[in-house]
C-alpha positions as CSV (number, residue, x, y, z in Angstrom):
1,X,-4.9,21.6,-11.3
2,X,-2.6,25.0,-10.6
3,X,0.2,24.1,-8.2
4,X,-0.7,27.1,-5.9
5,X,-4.2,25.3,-5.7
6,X,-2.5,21.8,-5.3
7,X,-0.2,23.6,-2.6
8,X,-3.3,25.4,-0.9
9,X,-5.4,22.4,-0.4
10,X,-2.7,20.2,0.8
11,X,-1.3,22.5,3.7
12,X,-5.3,22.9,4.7
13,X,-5.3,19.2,5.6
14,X,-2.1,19.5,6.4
15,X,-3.4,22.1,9.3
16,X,-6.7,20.5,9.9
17,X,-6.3,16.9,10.1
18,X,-3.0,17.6,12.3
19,X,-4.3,19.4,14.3
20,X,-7.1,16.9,15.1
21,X,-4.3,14.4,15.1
22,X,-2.2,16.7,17.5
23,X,-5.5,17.4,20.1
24,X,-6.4,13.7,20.2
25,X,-3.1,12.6,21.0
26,X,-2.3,15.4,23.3
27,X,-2.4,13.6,26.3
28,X,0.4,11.3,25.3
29,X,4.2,12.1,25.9
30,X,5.2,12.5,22.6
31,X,2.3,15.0,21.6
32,X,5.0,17.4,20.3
33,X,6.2,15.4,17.1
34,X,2.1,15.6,16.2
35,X,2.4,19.3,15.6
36,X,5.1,18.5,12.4
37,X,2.5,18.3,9.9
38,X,0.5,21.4,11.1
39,X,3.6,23.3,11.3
40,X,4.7,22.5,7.5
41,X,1.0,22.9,6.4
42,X,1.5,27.0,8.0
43,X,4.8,27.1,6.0
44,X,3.1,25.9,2.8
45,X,0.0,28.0,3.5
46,X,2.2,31.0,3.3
47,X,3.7,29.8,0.5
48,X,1.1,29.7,-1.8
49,X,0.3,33.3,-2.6
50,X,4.2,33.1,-4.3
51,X,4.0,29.8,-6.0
52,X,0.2,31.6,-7.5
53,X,2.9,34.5,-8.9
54,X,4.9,31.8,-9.8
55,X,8.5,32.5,-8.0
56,X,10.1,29.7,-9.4
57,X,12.7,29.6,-5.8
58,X,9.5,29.5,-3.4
59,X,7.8,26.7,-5.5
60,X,11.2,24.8,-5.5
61,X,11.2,25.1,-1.5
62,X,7.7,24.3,-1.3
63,X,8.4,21.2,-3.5
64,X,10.9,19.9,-1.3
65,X,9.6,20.4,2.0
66,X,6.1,18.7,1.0
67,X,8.4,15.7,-0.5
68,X,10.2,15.9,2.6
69,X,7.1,15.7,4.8
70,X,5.4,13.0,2.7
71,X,8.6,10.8,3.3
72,X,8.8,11.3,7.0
73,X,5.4,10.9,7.4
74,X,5.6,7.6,5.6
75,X,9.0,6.8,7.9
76,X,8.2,7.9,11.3
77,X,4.6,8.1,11.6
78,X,2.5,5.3,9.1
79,X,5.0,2.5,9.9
80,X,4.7,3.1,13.7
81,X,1.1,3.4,13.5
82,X,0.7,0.2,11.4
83,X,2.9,-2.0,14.0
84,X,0.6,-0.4,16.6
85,X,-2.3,-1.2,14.5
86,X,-4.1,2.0,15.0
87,X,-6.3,2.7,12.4
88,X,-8.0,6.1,12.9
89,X,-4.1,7.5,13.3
90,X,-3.6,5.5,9.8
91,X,-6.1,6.5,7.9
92,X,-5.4,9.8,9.7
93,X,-1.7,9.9,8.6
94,X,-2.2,8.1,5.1
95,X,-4.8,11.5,4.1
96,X,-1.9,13.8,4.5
97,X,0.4,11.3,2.7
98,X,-1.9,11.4,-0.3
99,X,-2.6,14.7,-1.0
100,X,1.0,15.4,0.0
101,X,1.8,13.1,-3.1
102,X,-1.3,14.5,-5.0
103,X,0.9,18.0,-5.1
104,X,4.0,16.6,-5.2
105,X,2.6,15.0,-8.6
106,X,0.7,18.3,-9.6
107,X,4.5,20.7,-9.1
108,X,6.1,17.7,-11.4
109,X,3.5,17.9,-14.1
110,X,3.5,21.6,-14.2
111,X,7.6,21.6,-14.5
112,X,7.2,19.4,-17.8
113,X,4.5,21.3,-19.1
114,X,6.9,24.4,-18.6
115,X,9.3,23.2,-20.0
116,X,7.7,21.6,-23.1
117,X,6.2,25.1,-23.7
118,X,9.4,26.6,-23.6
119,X,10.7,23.9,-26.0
120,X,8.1,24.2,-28.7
């Protein structure tokens, strides 16, 4: 898989299943930390028409942020959840963990393969 594609279907769940996470919980008073993964999924989204042209400075950013966001999702929101033992907001959270890691994984493998092109 490309990494703009990678990128492009992570920030849609990002966006999507945030959202619903963000409108289901938006009776609660801390609704605001819900809208973290829709707002890096808009970030990413615009990302990706640059990481497609392959600007090597936006696909480094969008690297980090979607590491970053699979780690606090992991930290802040899956622990929580678990200790609460609510599982639609853990299945929920562990989506956007997994593709998070899915392109995480995919921007890795296309740095090697870069690079062993480059070598050879």
């Amino acid at each position: 898989m490309k990494p703009y594609i990678a990128n492009f279907i992570n920030s849609i769940v990002l966006l999507a299943i945030g959202a619903w996470g963000y409108i289901s919980l938006i009776d609660t008073k801390d609704s605001s930390s819900n809208l973290i993964a829709p707002a890096f999924g808009l970030i990413l989204l615009i990302c990706t028409p640059f990481i497609k042209k392959e600007n090597k400075s936006i696909t480094y950013i969008s690297l980090l942020l979607t590491f970053f966001l699979a780690v606090t999702l992991i930290v802040k929101f899956l622990v929580i959840q678990i200790e609460q033992r609510n599982i639609q907001e853990i299945v929920r959270i562990s989506i956007m963990i997994i593709t998070c890691i899915i392109t995480i994984s995919t921007f890795i493998k296309n740095f090697i393969d870069i690079k062993k092109a480059r070598n050879s």
